[in-house]
N, CA, C and O of each residue as an XYZ file, in Angstrom:
344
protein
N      52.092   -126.115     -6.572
C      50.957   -126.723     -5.889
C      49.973   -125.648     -5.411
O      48.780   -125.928     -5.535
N      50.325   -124.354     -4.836
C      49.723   -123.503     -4.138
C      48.898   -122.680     -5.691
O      47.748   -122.251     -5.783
N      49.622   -122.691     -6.380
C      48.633   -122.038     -8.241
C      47.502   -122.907     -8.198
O      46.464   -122.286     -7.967
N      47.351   -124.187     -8.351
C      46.657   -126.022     -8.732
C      45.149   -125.019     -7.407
O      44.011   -124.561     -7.509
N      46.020   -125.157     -6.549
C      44.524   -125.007     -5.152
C      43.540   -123.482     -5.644
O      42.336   -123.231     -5.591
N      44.409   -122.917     -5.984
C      44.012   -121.564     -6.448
C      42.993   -121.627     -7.544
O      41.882   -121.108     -7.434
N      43.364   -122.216     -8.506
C      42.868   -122.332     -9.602
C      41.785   -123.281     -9.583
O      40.879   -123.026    -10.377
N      41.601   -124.731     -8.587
C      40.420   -125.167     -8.622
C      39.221   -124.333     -7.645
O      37.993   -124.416     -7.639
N      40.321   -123.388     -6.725
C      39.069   -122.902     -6.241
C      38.397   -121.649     -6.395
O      37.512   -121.290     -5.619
N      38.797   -120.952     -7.398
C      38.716   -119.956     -8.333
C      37.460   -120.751     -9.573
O      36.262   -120.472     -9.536
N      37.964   -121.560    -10.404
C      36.793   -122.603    -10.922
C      35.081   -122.736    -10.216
O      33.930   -122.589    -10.629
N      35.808   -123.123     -8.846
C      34.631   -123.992     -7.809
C      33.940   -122.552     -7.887
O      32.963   -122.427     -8.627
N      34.365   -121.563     -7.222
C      33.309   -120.425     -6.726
C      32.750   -119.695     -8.253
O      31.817   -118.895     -8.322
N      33.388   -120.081     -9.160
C      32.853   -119.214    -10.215
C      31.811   -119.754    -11.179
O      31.208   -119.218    -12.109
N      31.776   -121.401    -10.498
C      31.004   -121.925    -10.707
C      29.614   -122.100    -10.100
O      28.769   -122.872    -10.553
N      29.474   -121.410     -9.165
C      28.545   -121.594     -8.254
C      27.786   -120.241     -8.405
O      26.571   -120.066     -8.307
N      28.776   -119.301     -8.670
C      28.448   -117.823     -9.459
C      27.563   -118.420    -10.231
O      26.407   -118.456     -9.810
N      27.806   -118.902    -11.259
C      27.379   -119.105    -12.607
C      26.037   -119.848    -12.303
O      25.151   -119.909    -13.156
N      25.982   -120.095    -11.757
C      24.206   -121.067    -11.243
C      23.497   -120.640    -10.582
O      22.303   -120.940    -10.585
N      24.205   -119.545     -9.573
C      23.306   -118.544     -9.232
C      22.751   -117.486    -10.009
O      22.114   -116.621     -9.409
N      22.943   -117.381    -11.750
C      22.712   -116.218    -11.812
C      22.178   -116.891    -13.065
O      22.031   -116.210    -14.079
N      21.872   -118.213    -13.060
C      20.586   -119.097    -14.051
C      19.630   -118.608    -13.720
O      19.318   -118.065    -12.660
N      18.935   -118.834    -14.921
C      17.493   -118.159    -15.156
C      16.526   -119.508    -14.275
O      15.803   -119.206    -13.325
N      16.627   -120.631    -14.648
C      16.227   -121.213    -13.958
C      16.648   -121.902    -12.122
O      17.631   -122.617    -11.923
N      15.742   -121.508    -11.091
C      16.637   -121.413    -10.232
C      16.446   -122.851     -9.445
O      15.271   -123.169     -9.264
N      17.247   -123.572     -9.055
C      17.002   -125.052     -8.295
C      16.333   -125.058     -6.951
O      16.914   -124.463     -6.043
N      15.103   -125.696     -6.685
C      14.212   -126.141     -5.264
C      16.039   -125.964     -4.542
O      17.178   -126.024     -5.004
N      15.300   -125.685     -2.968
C      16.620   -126.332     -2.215
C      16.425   -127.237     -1.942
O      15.329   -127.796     -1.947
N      17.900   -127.834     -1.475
C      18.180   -129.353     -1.130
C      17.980   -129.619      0.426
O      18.983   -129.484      1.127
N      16.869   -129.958      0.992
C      17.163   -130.607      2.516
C      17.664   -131.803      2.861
O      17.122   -132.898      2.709
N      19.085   -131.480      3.495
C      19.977   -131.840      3.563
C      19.663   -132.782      4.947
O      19.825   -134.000      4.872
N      19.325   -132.317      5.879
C      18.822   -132.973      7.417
C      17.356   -132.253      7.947
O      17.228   -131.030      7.995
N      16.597   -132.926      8.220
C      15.273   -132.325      9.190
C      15.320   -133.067     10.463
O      15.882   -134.157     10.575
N      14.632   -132.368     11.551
C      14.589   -133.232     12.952
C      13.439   -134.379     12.606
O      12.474   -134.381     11.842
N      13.874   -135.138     13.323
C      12.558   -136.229     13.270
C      12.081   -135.425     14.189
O      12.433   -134.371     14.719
N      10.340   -136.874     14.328
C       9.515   -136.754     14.622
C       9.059   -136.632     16.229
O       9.559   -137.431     17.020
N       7.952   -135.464     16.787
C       8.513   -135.325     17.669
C       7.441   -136.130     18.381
O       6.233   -136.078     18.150
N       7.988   -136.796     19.177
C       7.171   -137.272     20.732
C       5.868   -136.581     20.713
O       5.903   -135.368     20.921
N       4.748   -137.124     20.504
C       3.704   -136.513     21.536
C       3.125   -137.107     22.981
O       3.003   -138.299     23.261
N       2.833   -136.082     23.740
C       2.765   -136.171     24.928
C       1.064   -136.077     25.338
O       0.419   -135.117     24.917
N       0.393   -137.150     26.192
C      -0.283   -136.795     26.788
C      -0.729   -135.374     27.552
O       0.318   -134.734     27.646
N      -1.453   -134.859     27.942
C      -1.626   -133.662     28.741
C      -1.774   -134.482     29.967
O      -1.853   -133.671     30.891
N      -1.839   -135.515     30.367
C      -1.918   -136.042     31.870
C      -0.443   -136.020     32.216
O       0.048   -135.520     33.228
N       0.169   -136.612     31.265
C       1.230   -137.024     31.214
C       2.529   -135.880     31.844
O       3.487   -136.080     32.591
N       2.066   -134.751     31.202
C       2.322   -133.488     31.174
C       2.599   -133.190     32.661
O       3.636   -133.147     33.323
N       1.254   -132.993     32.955
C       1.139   -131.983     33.853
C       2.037   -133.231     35.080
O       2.796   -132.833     35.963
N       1.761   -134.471     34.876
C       2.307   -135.479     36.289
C       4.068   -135.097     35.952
O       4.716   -134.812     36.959
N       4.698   -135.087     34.835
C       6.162   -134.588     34.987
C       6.342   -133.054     35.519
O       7.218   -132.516     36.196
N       5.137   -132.584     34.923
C       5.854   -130.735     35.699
C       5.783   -131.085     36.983
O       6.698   -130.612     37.658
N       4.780   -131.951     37.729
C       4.907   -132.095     39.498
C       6.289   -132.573     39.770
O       7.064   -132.070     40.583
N       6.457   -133.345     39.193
C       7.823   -134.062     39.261
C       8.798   -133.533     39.271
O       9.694   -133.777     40.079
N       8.857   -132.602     38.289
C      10.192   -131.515     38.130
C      10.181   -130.348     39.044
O      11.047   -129.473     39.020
N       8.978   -130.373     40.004
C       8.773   -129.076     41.103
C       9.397   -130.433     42.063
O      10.563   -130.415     42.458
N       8.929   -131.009     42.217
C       9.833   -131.836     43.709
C      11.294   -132.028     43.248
O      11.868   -132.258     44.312
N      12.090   -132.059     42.412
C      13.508   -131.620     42.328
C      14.187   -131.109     43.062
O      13.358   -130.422     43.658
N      15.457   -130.817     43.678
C      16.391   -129.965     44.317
C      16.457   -128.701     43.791
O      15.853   -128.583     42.725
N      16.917   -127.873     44.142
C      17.148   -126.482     43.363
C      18.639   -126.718     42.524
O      19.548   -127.437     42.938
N      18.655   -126.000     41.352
C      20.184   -126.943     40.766
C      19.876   -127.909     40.572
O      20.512   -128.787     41.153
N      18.908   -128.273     39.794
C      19.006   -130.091     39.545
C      19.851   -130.115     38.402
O      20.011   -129.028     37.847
N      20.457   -131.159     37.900
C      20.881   -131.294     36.460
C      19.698   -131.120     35.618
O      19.354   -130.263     34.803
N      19.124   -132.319     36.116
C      17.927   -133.316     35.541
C      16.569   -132.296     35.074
O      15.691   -132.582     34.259
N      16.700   -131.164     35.786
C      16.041   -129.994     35.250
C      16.683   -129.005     34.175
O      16.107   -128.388     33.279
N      17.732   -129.021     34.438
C      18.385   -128.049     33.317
C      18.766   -128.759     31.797
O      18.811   -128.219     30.692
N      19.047   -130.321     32.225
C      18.490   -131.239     30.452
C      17.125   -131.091     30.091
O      16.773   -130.985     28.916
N      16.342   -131.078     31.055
C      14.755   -131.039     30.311
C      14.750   -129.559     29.614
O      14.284   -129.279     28.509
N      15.412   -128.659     30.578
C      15.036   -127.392     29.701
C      15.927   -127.389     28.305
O      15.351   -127.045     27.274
N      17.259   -127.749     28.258
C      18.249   -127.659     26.806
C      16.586   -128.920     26.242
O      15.892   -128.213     25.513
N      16.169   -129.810     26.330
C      15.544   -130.855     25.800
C      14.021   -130.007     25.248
O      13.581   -130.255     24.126
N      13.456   -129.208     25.991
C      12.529   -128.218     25.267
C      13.168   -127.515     24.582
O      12.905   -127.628     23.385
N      13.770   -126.954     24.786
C      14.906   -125.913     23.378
C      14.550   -126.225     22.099
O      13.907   -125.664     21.212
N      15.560   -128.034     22.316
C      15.863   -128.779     20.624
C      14.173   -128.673     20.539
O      13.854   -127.906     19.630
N      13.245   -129.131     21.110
C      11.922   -129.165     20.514
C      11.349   -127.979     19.505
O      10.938   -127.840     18.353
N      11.565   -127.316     20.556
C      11.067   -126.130     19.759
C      11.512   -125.754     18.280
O      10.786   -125.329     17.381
N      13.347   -126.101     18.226
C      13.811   -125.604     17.489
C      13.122   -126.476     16.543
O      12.838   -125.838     15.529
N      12.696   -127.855     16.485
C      12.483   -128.310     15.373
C      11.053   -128.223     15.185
O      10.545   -128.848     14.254
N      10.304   -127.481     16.005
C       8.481   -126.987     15.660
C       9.406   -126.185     14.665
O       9.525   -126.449     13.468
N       9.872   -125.437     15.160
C      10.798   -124.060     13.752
C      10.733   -124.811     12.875
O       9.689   -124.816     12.223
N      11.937   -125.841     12.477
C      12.204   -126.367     11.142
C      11.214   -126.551     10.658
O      10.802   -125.806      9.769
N      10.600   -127.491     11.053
C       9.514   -128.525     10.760
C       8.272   -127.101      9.726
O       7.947   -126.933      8.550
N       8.029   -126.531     10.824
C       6.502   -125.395     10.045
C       7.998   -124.817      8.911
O       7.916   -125.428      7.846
N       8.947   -124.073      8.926
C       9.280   -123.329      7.827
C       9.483   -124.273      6.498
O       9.506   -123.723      5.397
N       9.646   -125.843      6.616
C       9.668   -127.015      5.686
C       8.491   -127.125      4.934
O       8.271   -127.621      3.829
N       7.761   -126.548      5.777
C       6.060   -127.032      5.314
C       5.585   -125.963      4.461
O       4.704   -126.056      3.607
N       6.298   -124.874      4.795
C       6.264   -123.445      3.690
C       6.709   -123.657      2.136
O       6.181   -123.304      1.081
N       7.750   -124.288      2.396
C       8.037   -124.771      0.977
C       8.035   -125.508      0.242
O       8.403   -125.370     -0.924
N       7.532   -126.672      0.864
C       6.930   -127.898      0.122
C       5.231   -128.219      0.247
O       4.741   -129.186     -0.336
């Protein structure tokens, strides 16, 4: 049994060799992109940053908004390097 695993995965990678080193080379596959993101008023804006200054110090509710700008950003990233290649 332990030869069988060997041998398909000896196959698998030497197969993947073998397509990498085609002359013709394949678009990549996007597999997942972030959706679409929220846009926000600038009124809107600026009335939550007041909001998030009257908070406690240690809020949770401040430290999700910040992980919650993070994911944003990360997907301005995706999003513009997607747009590079298509």
């Amino acid at each position: 049994m332990k030869f069988i695993i060997i041998g398909i995965l000896t196959l698998t990678l030497s197969n993947c060799d073998n397509a990498q080193m085609s002359s013709q080379r394949a678009r990549p596959i996007i597999v997942s992109q972030c959706p679409e993101l929220a846009k926000y008023k600038t009124a809107d804006l600026k009335r939550a940053a007041k909001e998030l200054n009257l908070l406690p110090a240690n809020s949770q509710i401040a430290e999700l908004l910040t992980d919650y700008n993070k994911l944003r950003d990360a997907c301005r990233v995706l999003s513009n390097r997607m747009r590079l290649y298509y």
